[in-house]
C-alpha positions as CSV (number, residue, x, y, z in Angstrom):
1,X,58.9,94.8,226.7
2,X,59.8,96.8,223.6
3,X,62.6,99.3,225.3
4,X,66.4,98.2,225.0
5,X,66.6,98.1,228.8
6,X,63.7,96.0,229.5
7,X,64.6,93.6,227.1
8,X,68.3,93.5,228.7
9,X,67.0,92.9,232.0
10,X,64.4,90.5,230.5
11,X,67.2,88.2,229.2
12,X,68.3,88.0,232.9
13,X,65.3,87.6,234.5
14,X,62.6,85.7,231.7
15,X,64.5,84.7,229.3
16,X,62.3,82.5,227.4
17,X,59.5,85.1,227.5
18,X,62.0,87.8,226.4
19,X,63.3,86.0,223.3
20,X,59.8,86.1,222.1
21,X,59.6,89.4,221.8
22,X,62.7,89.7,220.1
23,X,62.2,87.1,217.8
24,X,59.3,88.6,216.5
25,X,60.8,91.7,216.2
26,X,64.5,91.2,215.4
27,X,66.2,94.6,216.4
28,X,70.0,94.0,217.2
29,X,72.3,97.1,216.4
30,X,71.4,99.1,219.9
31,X,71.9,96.4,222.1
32,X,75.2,95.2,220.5
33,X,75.9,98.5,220.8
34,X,75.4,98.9,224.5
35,X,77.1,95.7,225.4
36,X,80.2,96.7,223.5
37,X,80.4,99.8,225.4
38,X,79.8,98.2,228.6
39,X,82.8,95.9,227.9
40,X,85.2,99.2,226.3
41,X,84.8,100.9,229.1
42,X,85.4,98.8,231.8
43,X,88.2,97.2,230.2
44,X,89.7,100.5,229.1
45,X,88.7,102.0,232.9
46,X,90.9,99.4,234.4
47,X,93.5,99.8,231.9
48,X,94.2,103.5,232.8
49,X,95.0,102.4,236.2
50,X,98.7,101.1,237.3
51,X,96.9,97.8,238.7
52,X,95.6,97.6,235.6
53,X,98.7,98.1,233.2
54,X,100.3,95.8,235.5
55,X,97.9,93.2,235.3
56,X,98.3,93.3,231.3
57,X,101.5,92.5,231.2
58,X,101.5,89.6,233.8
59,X,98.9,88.4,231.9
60,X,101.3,88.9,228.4
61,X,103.8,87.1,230.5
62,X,101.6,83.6,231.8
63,X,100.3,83.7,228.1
64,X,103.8,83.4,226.8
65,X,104.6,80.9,229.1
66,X,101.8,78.6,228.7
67,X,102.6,78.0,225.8
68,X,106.0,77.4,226.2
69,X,107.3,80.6,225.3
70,X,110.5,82.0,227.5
71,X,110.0,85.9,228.5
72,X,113.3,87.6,229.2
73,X,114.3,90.8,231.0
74,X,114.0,92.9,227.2
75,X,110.8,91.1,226.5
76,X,109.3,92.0,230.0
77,X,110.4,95.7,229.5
78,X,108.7,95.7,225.9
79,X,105.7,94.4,227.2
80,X,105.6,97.2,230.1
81,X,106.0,99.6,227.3
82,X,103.2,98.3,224.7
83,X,101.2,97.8,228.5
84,X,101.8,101.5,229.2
85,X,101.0,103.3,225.6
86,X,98.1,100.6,224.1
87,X,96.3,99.9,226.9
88,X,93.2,101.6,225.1
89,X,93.6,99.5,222.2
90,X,94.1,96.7,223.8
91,X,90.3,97.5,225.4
92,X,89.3,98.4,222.1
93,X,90.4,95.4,220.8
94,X,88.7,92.8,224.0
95,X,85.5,94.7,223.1
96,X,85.0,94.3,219.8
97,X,86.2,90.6,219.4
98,X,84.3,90.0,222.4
99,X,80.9,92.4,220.5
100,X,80.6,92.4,217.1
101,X,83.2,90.2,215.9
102,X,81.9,87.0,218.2
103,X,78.0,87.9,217.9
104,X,78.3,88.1,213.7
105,X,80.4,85.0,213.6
106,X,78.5,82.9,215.5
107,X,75.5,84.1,214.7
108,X,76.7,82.8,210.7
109,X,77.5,79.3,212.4
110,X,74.3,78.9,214.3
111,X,72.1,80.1,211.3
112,X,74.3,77.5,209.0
113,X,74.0,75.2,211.2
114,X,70.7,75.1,212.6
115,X,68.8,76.1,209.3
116,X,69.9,72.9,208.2
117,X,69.6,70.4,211.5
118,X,66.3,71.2,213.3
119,X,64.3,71.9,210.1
120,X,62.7,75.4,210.3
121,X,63.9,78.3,208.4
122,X,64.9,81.2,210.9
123,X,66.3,84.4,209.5
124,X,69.9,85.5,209.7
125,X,68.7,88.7,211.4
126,X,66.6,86.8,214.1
127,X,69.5,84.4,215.1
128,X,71.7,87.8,214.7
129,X,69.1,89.6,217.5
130,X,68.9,86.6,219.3
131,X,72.8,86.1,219.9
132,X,73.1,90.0,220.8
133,X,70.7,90.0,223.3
134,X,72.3,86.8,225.1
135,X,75.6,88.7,225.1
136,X,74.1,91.3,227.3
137,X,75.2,88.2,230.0
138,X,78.8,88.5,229.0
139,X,78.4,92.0,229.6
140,X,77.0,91.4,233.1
141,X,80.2,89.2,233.3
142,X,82.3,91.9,232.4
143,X,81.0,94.6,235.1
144,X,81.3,91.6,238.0
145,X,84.8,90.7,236.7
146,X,86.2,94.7,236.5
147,X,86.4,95.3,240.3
148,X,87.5,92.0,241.3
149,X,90.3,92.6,238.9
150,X,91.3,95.5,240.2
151,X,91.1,94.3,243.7
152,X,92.9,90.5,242.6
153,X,95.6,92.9,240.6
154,X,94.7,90.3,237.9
155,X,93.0,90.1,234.4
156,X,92.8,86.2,234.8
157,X,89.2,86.0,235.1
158,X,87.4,85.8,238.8
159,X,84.6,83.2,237.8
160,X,86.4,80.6,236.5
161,X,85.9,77.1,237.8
162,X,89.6,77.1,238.9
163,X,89.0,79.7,241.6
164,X,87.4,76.9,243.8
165,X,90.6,74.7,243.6
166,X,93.1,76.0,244.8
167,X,95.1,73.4,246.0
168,X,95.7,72.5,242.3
169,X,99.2,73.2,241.2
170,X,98.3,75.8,237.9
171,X,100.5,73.9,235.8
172,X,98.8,71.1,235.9
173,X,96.5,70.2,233.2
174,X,92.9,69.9,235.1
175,X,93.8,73.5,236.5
176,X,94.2,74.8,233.2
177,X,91.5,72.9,232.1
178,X,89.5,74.8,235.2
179,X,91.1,78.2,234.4
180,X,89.1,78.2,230.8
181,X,85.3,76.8,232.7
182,X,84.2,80.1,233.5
183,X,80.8,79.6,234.7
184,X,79.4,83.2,233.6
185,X,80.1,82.1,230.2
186,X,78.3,78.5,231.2
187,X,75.1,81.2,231.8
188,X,75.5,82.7,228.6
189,X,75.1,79.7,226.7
190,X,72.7,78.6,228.6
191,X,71.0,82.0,227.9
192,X,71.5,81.7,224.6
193,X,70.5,78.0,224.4
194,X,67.0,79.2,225.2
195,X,66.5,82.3,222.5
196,X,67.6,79.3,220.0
197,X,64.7,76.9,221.5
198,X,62.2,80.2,221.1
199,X,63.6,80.4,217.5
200,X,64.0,76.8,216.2
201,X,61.5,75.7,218.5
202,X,63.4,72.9,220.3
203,X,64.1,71.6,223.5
204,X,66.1,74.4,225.5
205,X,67.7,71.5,227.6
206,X,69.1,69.5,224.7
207,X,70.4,72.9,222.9
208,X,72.4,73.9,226.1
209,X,73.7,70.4,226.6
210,X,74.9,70.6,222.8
211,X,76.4,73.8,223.4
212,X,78.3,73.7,226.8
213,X,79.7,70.4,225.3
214,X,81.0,72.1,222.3
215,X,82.2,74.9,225.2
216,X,84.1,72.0,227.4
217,X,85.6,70.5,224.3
218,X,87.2,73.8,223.0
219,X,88.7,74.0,226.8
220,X,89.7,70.6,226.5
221,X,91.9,71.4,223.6
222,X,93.0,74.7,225.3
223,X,94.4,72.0,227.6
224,X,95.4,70.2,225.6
225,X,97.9,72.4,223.3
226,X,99.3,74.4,226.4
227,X,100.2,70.8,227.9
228,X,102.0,69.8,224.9
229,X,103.6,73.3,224.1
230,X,105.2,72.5,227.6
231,X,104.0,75.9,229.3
232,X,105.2,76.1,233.3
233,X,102.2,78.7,234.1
């Protein structure tokens, strides 16, 4: 289980076994890599399409107005025009904050964080590995999510928990609470929950309680501040 794709399918299918092999051999830059690719492409594949475009700016437009924020005829038009000449940046941008950016930064926290708590010493470039590998999940998410975009006309994500109530008016504070649970990402922790058991060696179940908690809490507050900002969508 040395190759990059058999480790990346390993994380889907044996996890637990596949984050031993990593561990002991902490190789991160191809996968992180890959997964950012994976995420550039598809995001900047849809992009190029008028769906696409469109999609960006209605999702420019609930932004604004979750969080209170008025969109007028000019603004619309300006954001149709950023929509139409950035939409490769724009891709550019989703992948890397969604690669490098979030797998470096919360590789830092973890290593901080768990050096200290559990009592073993772990490397930064283990917990680093470890943290790319899971992401090849939110890659996964980002190859389901493209098509049903395209076919939704939407960038609001397809797998979040909202999607299964409807009947919820989405100005409502559960449903906005719902739109941020997106249960793909609930994998990836879960995922990476168990390459921090292999690493620290702790209880996978207690590490992805800890985790998804820390997940709902930050969608709590999500919540929270669009409810008092006094958004309408």
């Amino acid at each position: 289980m040395n190759s990059l794709p058999a480790r990346a399918y390993g994380v889907i299918r044996r996890p637990r076994a596949t984050f031993a092999t990593i561990v002991a051999a902490p190789a991160w830059a191809s996968i992180l890599i890959a997964t950012t690719l994976v995420t550039f492409v598809c995001s900047a594949g849809f992009l190029r399409t008028g769906v696409g475009r469109q999609a960006l700016v209605d999702q420019w437009e609930r932004t604004a107005l979750a969080f209170g924020q008025s969109v007028d005829d000019a603004q619309y038009a300006r954001m149709e025009d950023m929509s139409a000449a950035g939409g490769l940046v724009y891709a550019a941008v989703v992948a890397l904050s969604g690669g490098p950016v979030l797998a470096v930064t919360l590789a830092a926290m973890l290593f901080l964080v768990l050096n200290r708590t559990t009592g073993h010493r772990a490397s930064y470039v283990q917990v680093l590995a470890v943290v790319c590998y899971a992401g090849v999940i939110l890659a996964l998410r980002q190859l389901i999510a493209t098509p049903l975009d395209y076919v939704r006309e939407s960038l609001a994500s397809p797998t979040t928990l909202v999607q299964f109530f409807t009947m919820l008016d989405e100005a409502s504070p559960v449903a906005r609470f719902l739109g941020v649970i997106d249960f793909l990402v609930v994998w990836w922790i879960a995922v990476l929950a168990v390459g921090m058991s292999v690493l620290y060696h702790r209880s996978a179940r207690r590490l992805t309680l800890v985790f998804t908690g820390a997940y709902v809490a930050l969608a709590l507050l999500a919540a929270i501040a669009m409810a008092v900002s006094g958004g309408t969508a």
